[in-house]
N, C-alpha and C positions, 0 to 999 in steps of 0.2 A: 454527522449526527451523533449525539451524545443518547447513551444507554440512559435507562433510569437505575436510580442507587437505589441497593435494596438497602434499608434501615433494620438488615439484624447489624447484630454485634459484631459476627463472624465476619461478616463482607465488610465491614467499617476497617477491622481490623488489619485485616489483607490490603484494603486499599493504602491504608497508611503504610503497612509494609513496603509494599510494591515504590509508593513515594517515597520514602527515605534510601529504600536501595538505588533508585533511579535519581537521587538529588548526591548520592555517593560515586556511583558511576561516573557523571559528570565532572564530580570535584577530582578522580582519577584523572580522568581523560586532560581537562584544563593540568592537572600537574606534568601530563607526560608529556603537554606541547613545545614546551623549550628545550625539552630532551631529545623529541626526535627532532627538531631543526636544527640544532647542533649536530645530531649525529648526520645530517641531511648536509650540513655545508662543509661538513668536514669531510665527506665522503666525496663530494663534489670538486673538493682543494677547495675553495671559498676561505677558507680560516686555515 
């Protein structure tokens, strides 16, 4: 179930914050995935 949005400024503002850190996070996350598979096969002998 989705909340209802309150229509101040403040809660508009916060939400977009909350979105852009949460659309950051992820762009972290997808850059560290070839890093730790590398460190994962190399640890393994693999490579």
């Amino acid at each position: 179930m989705e909340k209802e949005k309150c229509p101040c400024p403040h809660c508009e503002r916060r939400e977009t914050e909350e979105k852009e850190a949460e659309e950051m996070n992820f762009a972290v996350l997808v850059a560290l995935v070839p890093v730790l598979t590398i460190t994962l096969f190399n640890t393994v002998g693999l490579i």
